[in-house]
N, C-alpha and C positions, 0 to 999 in steps of 0.2 A: 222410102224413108224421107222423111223429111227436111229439109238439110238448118243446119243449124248454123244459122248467120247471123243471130243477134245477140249481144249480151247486155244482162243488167247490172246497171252500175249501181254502186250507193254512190254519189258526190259531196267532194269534201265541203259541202257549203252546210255548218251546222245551224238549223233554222228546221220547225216543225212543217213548214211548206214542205222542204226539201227530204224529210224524211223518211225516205221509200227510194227505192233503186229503179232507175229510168230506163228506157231499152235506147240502143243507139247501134247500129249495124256494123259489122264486123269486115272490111273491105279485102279483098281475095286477099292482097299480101299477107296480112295477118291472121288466115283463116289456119284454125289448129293451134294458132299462136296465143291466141287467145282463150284464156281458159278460169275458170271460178278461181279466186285466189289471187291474181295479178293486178297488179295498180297499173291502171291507164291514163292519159290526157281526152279529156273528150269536150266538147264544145259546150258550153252552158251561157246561153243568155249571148251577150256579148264577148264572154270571155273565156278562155280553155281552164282546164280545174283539171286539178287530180280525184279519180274515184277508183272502187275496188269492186273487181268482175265480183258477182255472186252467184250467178249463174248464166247458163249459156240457153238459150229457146228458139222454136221455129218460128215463131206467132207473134203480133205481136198489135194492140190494138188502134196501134196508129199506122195509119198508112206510110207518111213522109218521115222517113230517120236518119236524124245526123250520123256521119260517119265516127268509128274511135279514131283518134287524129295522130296516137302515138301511143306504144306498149312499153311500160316502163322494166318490167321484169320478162324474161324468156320462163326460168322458173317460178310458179307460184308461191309468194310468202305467205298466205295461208294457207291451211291445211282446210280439207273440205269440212271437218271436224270444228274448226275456229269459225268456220264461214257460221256454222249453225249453233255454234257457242254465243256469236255476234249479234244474235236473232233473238237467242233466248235473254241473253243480258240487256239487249234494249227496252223488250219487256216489261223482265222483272224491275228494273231501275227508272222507267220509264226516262228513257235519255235518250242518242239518238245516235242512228243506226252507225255514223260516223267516229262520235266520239268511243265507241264500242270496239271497233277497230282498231282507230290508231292506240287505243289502250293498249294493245296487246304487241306491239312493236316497237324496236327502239329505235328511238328520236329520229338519229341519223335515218333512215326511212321517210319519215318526214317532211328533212328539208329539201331544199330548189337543187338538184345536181344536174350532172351531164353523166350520160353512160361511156364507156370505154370497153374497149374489146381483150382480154390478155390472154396472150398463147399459152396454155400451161407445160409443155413441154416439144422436143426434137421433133416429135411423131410427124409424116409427111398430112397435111392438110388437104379436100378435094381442092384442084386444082385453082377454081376462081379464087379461095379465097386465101390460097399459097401466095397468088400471086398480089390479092388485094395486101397480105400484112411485108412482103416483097421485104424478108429477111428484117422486119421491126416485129419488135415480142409485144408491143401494147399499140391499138390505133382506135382513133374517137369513134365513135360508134355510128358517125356520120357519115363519115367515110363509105361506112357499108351500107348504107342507106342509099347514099349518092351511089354506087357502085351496080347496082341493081340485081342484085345476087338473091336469090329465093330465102326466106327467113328460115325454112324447113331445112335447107341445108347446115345455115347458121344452129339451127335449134341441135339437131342430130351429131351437130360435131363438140355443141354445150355438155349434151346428154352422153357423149362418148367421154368427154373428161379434155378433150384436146384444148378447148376455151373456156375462158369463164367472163362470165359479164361485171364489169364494176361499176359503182358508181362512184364518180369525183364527185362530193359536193359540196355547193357550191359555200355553203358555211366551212369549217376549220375541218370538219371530219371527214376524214378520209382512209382513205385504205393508207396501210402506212408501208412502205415499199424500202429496202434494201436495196445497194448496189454488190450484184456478187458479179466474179470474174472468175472466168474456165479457162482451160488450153483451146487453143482454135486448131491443135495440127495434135495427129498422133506422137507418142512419147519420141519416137523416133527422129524422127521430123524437125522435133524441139531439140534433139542431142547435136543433132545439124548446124540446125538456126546458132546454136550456143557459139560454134567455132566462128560464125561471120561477125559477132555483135563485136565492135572496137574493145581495145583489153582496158581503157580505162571505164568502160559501162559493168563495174564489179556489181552492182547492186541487180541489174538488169540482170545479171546473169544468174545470181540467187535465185530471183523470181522465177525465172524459167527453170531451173532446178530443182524449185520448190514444186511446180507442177509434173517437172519428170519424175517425182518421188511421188506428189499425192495427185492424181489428176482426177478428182472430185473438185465440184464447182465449191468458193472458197467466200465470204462474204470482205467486198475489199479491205473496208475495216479489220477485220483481223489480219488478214493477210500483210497491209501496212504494219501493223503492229508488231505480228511476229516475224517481220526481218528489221526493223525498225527502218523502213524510208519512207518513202514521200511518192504522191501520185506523180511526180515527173517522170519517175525511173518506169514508170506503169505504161507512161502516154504510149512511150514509143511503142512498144510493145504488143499492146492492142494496134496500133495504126498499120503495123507489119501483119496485122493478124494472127501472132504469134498464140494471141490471148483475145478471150473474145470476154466481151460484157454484158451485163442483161438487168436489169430489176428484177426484184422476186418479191412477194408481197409477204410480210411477217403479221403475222397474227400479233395484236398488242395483248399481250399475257400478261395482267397483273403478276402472276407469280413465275415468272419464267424465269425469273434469276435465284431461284429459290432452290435449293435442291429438299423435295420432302421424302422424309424418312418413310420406307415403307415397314407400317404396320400389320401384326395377323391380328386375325379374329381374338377375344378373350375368350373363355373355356365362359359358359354363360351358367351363373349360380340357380339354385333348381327355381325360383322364384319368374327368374330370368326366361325360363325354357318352360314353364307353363304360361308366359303372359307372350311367346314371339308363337309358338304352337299355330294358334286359332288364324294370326298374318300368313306363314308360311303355307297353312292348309288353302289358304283363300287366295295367294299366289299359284299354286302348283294348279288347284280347280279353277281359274281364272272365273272367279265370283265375287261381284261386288257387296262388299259390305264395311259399314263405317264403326270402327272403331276406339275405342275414348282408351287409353295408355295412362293412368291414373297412377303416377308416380311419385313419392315423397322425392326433394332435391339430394342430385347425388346417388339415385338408387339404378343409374346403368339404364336410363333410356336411349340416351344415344346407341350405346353400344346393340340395343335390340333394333334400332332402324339400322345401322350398318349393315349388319346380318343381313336383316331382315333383306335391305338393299341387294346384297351378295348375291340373294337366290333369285332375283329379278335378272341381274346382271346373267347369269351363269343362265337366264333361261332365255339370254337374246333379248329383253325387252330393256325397259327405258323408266328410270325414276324419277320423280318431284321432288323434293325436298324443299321446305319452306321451314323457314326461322325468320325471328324478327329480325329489322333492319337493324336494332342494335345488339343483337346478338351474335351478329355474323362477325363476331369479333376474329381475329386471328386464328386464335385457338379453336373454331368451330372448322373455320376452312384447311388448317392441317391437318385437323383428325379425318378428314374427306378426301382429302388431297394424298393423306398416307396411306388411307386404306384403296383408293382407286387410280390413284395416279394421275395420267392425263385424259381419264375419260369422265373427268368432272368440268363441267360450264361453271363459273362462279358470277352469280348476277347479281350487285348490290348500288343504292346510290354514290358509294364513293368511287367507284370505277369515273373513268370519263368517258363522253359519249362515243368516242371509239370503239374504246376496251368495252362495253356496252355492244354494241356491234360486231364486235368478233368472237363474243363470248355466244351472241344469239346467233352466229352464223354455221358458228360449230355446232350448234344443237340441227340447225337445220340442214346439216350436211351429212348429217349425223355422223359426225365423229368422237360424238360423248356419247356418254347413255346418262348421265349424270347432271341434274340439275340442282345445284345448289344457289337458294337464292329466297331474297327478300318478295314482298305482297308479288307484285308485277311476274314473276317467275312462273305463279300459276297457270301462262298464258304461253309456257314454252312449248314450241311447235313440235313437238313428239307426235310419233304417228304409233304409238304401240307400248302404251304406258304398259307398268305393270306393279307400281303402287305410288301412291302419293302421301306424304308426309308432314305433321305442319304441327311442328314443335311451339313449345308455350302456346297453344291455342287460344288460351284466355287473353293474350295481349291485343288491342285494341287497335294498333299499328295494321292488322289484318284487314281493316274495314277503311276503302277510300273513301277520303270526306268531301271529294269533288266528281262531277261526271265519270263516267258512273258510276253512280254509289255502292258500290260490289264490296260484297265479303268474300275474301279467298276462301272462305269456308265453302260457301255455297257452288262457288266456281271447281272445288276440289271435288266436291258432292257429284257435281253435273256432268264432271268430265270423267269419276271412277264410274259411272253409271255407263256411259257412252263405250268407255273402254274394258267394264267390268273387270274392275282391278280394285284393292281394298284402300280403302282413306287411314290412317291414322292419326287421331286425333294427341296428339301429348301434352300434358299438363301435372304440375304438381298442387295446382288451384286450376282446375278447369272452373269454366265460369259457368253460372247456374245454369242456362239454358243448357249447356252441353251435358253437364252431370247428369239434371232432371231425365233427359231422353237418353243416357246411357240406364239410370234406374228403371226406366220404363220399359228398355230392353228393346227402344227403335235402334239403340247404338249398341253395340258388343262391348261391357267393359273388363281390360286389364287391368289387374291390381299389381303395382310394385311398391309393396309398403316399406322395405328395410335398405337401409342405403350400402353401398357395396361395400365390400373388406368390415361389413358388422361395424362400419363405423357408427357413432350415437349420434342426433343430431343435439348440435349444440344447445346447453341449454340457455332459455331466457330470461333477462332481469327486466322489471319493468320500473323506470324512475320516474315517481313524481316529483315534476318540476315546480308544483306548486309548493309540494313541502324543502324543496332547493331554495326558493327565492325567502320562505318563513325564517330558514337557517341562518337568511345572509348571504345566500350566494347568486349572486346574480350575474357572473359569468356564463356562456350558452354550454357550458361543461358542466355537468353535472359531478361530486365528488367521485361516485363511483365509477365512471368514465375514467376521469382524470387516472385514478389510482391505478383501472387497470389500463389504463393505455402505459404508465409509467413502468409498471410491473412488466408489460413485452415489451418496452425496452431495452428493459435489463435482461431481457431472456432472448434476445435478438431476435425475435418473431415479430411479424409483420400487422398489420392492423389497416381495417378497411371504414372507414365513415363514410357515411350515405345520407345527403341531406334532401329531403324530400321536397324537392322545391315547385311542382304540382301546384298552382291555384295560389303561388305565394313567393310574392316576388319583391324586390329591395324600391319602397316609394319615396316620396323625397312631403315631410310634412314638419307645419309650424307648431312649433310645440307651445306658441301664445296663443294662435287664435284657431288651429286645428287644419289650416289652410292645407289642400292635398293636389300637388299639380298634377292635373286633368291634361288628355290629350286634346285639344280642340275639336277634331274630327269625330271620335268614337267613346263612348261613353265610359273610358279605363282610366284609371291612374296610369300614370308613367311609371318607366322602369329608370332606376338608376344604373349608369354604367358607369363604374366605375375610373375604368381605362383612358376616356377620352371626357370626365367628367362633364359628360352629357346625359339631359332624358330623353327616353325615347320609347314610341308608342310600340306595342309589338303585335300592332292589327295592320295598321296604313303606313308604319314606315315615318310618322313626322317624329323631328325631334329638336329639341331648344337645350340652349345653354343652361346650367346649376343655376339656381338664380342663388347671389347671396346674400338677398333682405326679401323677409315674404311680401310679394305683389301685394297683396290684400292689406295685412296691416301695417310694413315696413318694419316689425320687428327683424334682427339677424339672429334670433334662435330658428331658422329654418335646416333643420335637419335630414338624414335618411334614415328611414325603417327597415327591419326586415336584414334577412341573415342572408350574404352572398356567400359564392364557394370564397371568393376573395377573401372577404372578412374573416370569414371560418380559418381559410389559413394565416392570417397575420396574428389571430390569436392565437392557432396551434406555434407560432413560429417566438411569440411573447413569452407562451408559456414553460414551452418546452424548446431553448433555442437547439439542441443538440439532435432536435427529432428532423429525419431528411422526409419530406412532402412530397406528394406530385399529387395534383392538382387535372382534374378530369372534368372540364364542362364544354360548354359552348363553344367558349372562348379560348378554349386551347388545344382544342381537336378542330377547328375551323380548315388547316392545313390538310392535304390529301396524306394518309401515311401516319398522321400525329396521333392516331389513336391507339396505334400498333407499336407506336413508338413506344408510346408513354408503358403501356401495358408492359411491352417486355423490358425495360427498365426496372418494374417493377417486381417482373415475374427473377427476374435473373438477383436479385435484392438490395439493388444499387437506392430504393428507400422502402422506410420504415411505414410510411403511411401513404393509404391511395385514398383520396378525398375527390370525391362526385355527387352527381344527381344520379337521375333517372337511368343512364348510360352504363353505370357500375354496377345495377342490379341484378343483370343477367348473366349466365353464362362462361360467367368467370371461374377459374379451377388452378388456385394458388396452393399448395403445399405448407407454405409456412404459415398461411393468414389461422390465426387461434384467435383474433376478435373482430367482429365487427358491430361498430356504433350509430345506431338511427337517431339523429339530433334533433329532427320535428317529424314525429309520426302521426300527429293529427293535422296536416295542415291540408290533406284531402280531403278531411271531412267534413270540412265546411265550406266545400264545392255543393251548392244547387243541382244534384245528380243522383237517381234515386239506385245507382252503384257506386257512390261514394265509399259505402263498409265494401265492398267486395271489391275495389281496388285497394283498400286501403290493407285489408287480410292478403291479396297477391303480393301486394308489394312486400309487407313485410316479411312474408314466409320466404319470398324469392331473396330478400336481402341477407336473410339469415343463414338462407344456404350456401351465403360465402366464404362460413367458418368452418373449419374442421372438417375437410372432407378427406385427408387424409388422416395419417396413423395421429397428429396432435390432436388433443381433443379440443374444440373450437367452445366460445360463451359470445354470446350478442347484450346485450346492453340498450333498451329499446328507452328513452326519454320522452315524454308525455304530457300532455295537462289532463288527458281524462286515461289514466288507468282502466277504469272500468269500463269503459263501452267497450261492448261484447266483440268487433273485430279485431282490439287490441289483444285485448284477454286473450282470445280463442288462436290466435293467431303465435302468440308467445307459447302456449301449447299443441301447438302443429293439429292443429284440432279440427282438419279441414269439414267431418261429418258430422259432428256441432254446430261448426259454425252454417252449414249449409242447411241443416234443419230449422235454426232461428232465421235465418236472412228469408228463408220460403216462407214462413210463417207469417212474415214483412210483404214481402211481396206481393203474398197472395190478397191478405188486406187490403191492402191498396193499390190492388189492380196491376200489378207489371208484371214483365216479362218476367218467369217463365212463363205465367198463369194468361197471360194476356198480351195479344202483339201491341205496337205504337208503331203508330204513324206519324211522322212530325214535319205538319207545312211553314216554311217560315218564308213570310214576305216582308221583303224589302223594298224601300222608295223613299228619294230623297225629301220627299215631301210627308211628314208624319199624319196630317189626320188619311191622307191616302193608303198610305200603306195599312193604317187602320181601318179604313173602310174595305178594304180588299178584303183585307182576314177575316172582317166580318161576314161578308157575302159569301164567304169561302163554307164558311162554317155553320152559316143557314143553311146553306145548299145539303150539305151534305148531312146537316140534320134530316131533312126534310128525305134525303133518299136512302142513308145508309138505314140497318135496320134496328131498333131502337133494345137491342141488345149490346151497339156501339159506344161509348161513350166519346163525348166530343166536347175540350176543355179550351178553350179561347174563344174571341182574339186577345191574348196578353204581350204586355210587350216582353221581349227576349231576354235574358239575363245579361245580356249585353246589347242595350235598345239602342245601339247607334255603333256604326262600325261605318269608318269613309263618311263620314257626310250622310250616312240614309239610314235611315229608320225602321228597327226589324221589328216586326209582329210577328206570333206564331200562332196556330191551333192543332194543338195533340190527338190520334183519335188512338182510342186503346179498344180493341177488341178482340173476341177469338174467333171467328169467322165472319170473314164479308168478303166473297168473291166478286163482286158487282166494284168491290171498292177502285181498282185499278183503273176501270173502267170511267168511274166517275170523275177519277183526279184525269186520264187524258182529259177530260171534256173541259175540265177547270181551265186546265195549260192553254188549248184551244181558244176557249172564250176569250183568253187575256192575251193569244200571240202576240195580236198588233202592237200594243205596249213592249208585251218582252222583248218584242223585235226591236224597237226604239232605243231599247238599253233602261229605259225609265223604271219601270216594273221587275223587280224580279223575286221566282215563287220557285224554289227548294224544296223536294219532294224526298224525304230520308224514310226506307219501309223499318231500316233496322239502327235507329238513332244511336249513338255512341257519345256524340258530342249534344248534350242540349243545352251549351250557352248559346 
């Protein structure tokens, strides 16, 4: 057989040269040690790099091979599964084989550390390396480097549980480690000790009393606590050896100060138990099949992934769960946490990069079976899935907008296929591409049309504000708002406003000569902030002082535009001074904690009204709330985006299912300048297979998606007829090869032609098949490396565009 001494690396050096995994020889020490999955140091060029084994081979077509210079994991952090997940996402995203990787790990992994060695418990160690940790529970990993002890022993005593490898690193994050303190001598022993210690050491002698009562290892911290002294009365004690000390490493648990309630299953209504049926069967048959879960809000889909969860759990295997990132509100991770306990992982952006770390540590330990978690989750190292989940499907937040451009959808797709386990897909506006191919019957659809306990959904009012302002009223309160916000407060019931602040933001303009401050840099108005009356770009980050006489003509009618959350509440505060507010935006969830804060403030009814954006739409499940009010519902719709109506139908029907989901019965209040356009309309009668017959009838016209993929290249260069000429060349080319069933729409500039100083051009290509096409755009990428490599040129290759400014 042939012995296998070389591995190939991918290297962290992201650059189309480097995009292919190098072979570099595996030297005796490390032989076995090295395995597909582990992150190495290996030599490149002049300098050493991090890269990640992908595989191990006999052959290799170069004679002369650097050695690996240093193995940074003993376990491997991918899974063989990730390794080949890694391959097909460079692929399909055409990005590079690197950045495909580190996607799937958190951060900490990353950065520059040192390893460290830690005893995990009493158990006697083989002798060398008893003698290397010579009664210390943690030592640098160098140590045993220098010490020359076979890696295979080290590996075999990992793999037994006696050690575990750390890494310190070298950024803030680190293993975050506890001082615990044990008895060093049996209870006896201590009864002894107690009679020699001098009779004024009363506190000393507690301690050791405390241990002749519990001699379980105690963490010092409490222990100080609960006799209330001080680590003096400690020192001596340990020094006598009375007491022995150690660090022990704590997992950083977002919720470990929490105690959650455990929950049982609900008894599931028959609607309930013909739409979980078709999951369960496809669990028990371990067959993959993708699912669409097509639920009005409020009608018990959680409750059917629970379940559904349950029978995974009970069958040994291992679940996904995926929700948006601003869904993952509080109230999503209790009802996971009560039903599962501690064998739930919780992975979201507001953890910090530790808690991030400990949360994927436990997945890879497996000590959960449970993942709970935002886009990046997709990529939890489970070896034995047995369904994945991925609630609100239609939200957009699913699709990264930077290397690699991956849909969790597609990644959920790839991986239930690999582990033949079922996808569910959940939405109460699935978006068209998903409906269409659950109609087509590529996807299995569940209907859950009735919302639980027969509640109604709230009904709709739709206000035009034009005939407000004909009235007289030109406050952003519509009369009938006003009236019923007034009416719950006399009825002590709670009320939700949601302002749609999407594509419409607070400008600062002259109201003599129209003058609108521009960022220098990127071709946007400025936002007003309020807080630190300044403006500020929210592309590149510049920002200038209020000016208060317009630049241009020196008039001081220089005003701002446009409704903030601020403004919104100094008028609810005008109008109604008696009404208590909490205020939900950017700006006051910026804090770790502040959004959970805020919510259960409000959940517990310390106020009368929650006023948000985008963040309050989702997911929320308040008892008292009987109204909620949408104060600009067309201001998405005149975003340049040819899913402008079908955001603007999600959002609303998602906003409306704030109301009334218990026994009160809920009314929403929607305010408008066009009444009539058909998402509004349709959308005020939860009219989702309406509204999806008209939008395809749209679509199909003019060519998008479902009916038709896009492809959208956008080049940037700080130099404008350049970047223009790129696009141009771009879009011969591929005239000239794609097949002329393609359509191919630029070079135009971008809806936003300037962002930092450079100049974006784009060219769309809409088509329903061209397999040659991937093909063609590497060659693009290729032709133009040398530039991209300079940093001067750069070409953005999006297969499934979400963003087309």
């Amino acid at each position: 057989m042939n012995n296998i001494d070389i591995a190939r690396v991918v290297v962290d050096v992201p650059s189309s040269q480097t995009n292919r995994p190098f072979d570099y020889r595996i030297p005796d020490k490390y032989q076995g040690i090295v395995q597909p999955g582990v992150r190495v140091i290996v030599p490149f060029g002049p300098r050493k790099v991090m890269g990640y084994v992908v595989a191990l081979t006999g052959e290799s077509e170069f004679d002369k091979l650097k050695p690996v210079s240093d193995v940074l994991d003993l376990t491997p952090i991918l899974t063989e599964e990730l390794i080949g997940l890694g391959k097909w996402l460079t692929e399909q995203t055409l990005s590079f084989y690197i950045s495909s990787f580190q996607v799937m790990l958190p951060q900490v992994l990353k950065a520059k550390y040192r390893k460290e060695l830690w005893r995990q418990d009493e158990e006697l160690l083989p002798e060398a390396l008893e003698q290397l940790f010579a009664s210390r529970d943690v030592i640098d990993f160098e140590e045993f480097e220098q010490a020359g002890i076979s890696y295979h022993q080290l590996q075999k005593t990992i793999h037994d549980g006696l050690i575990d490898v750390h890494y310190e690193v070298k950024s803030k994050e680190t293993k975050k480690t506890t001082r615990m303190i044990q008895p060093g001598k049996e209870p006896l022993e201590l009864e002894e000790a107690t009679i020699d210690l001098p009779k004024q050491a009363v506190k000393q002698k507690e301690i050791v009393q405390y241990f002749i009562d519990n001699p379980e290892p105690v963490s010092q911290k409490y222990l100080l606590q609960q006799l209330s002294t001080t680590r003096a009365s400690l020192k001596p004690l340990i020094e006598k050896g009375l007491l022995e000390e150690f660090k022990q490493e704590v997992y950083r648990d977002p919720y470990q100060n929490r105690e959650f309630e455990r929950t049982e299953p609900f008894a599931l209504t028959e609607e309930q138990q013909e739409a979980i049926a078709p999951v369960l069967t496809s669990i028990e048959e371990d067959r993959h099949e993708v699912m669409l879960l097509h639920g009005v809000t409020g009608s018990g889909k959680t409750e059917v992934y629970l379940q559904s969860i349950q029978q995974v759990i009970d069958k040994g295997m291992e679940a996904v769960m995926l929700v948006p990132e601003i869904a993952l509100t509080p109230q999503m991770v209790e009802r996971f946490k009560g039903r599962f306990g501690s064998r739930v992982a919780v992975m979201h952006s507001a953890l910090s990069a530790g808690e991030k770390y400990d949360e994927w540590r436990k997945i890879q330990r497996k000590e959960v079976q449970v993942v709970v978690g935002a886009r990046s989750a997709i990529f939890a190292p489970f070896t034995n899935l047995g369904i994945i989940i991925i609630d609100e499907e239609h939200e957009t937040s699913y699709k990264q907008e930077d290397h690699p451009r991956y849909h969790a959808r597609d990644v959920a797709i790839y991986r239930g296929e690999r582990h033949q386990c079922p996808v569910v897909l959940g939405s109460a506006t699935p978006t068209l591409e998903t409906f269409a191919r659950a109609k087509k019957g590529n996807y299995r659809l569940l209907t859950l049309s009735k919302r639980m306990n027969d509640a109604t959904m709230p009904e709709v009012e739709l206000v035009d504000m034009r005939e407000e302002l004909h009235a007289g009223n030109r406050s952003m309160f519509s009369r009938a708002l006003m009236e019923s916000i007034e009416e719950r407060l006399r009825r002590k019931e709670q009320v939700v406003l949601f302002l749609n602040r999407r594509g419409y933001s607070t400008f600062v303009m002259c109201r003599d000569c129209g003058y609108v401050s521009e960022c220098p840099h990127c071709d946007i108005a400025l936002t007003y902030h309020r807080r630190q009356e300044r403006l500020k770009c929210h592309y590149c980050g510049y920002d200038e002082a209020l000016p208060s006489r317009c630049p241009e003509c020196e008039s001081d009618s220089i005003r701002y535009f446009g409704t903030g959350t601020q403004k919104v509440e100094e008028n609810l505060q005008q109008l109604l001074p008696e009404a208590r507010v909490v205020r939900m935006d950017v700006d006051t969830t910026r804090r770790k904690g502040a959004h959970e804060k805020l919510l259960s403030q409000f959940g517990r009814g310390e106020a009368d009204i929650l006023l948000g954006t985008q963040m309050i739409a989702k997911g929320l499940d308040f008892q008292n709330v009987t109204l909620v009010g949408v104060l600009t519902a067309d201001s998405l719709l005149n975003l340049p985006d040819f899913r402008a109506a079908e955001k603007t139908f999600q959002l609303l029907t998602q906003v409306s299912g704030r109301a009334g989901r218990h026994l009160k019965p809920g009314e929403v209040i929607v305010q408008t300048y066009t009444p009539e356009h058909y998402s509004i309309e349709l959308a005020s009668q939860y009219d989702y297979t309406q509204f999806f017959n008209h939008e395809m009838k749209l679509r199909k016209a003019f060519q998008y998606p479902p009916f038709y993929f896009l492809t959208l290249i956008t080049v940037s260069h700080p130099n404008q007829l350049k970047a223009q000429e790129v696009t141009q060349k771009i879009c011969k080319f591929l005239k000239g090869k794609l097949s002329d069933r393609a359509t191919i729409l630029g070079p135009t500039p971008s809806a936003l032609a300037r962002i930092k100083d450079r100049y974006r051009f784009q060219c769309m290509i809409k088509y329903k098949q061209e397999p040659e096409q991937r093909k063609l755009l590497k060659k693009v990428l290729h032709y133009y490396d040398e530039e991209i490599r300079k940093n001067e040129l750069q070409i953005s290759i999006d297969f499934q565009p979400y963003q087309l400014m």
